[in-house]
N, C-alpha and C positions, 0 to 999 in steps of 0.2 A: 542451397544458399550458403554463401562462406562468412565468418565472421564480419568478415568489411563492407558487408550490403547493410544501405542502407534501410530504414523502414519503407516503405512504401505513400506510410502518412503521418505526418509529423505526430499528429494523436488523433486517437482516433477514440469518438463518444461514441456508445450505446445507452441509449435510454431503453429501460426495462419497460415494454408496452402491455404484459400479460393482463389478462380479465379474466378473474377466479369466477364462476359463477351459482348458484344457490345460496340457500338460507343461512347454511351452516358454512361459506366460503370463507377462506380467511382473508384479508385485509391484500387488495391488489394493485399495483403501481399504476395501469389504466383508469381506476375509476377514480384515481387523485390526480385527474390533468397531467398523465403522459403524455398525451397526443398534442396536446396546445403549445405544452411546454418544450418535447422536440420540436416540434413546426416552428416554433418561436427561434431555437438554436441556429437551426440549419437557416431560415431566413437571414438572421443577424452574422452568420460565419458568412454568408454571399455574400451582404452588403459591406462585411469589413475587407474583401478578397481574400478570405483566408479558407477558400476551397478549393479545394483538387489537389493534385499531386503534392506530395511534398510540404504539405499545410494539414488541416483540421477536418475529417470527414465524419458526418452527424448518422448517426443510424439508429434501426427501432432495433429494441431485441425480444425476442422469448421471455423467459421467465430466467431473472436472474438470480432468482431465491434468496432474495432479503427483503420481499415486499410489506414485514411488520416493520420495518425502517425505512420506509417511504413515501414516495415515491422516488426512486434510484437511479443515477447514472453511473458508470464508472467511464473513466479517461483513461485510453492505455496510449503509451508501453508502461506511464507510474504506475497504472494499476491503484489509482487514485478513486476510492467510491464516496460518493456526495447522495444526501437526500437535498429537495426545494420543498418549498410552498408556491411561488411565484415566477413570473417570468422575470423582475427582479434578480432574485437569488440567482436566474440562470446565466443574465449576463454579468453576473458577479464572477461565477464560477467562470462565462467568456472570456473576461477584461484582466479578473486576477490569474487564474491559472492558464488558459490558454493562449494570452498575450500576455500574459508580465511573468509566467512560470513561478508563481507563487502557489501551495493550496492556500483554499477559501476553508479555512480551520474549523471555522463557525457551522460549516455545511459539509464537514468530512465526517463520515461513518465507519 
């Protein structure tokens, strides 16, 4: 790839989906509404068109190991990481950073 290629997607989200499991686990982005809250992302980037190519793609990830600060997404190419409580906060994180290119200050980690 040469300096002048573009990204392939304008930013691209991963929501941290891990589930730690036992007595002794520690604290994991799954069991505080990962799944609701990606599902919620990817639904609302459809409905705004702002998927596919050249726009916003929603994805689950692994274990991004900051799950005592969570539950976590990060937004690349900024390399922007946010915790939520709600689907609220998610189209916060939608409407201010991924349409107006602001970060959501209040929900950056």
């Amino acid at each position: 790839m040469n300096d002048d290629a573009k990204p392939f997607y304008k930013h691209h989200v991963f929501f941290c989906m891990n589930e730690r499991e036992g007595k002794d686990a520690r604290q994991s982005c799954g069991k505080c509404g990962a799944e609701k809250a990606q599902k919620h992302a990817k639904k609302r980037i459809k409905e705004l068109g702002l998927n596919g190519e050249g726009k916003v793609r929603i994805n689950q990830s692994g274990c991004l190991d900051r799950c005592e600060e969570g539950p976590v997404l990060v937004v690349y190419p900024e390399g922007t990481w946010y915790t939520y409580v709600d689907t609220a906060d998610i189209d916060d994180i939608i409407d201010t950073h991924l349409v107006g290119g602001q970060v959501v200050e209040r929900l950056k980690i």
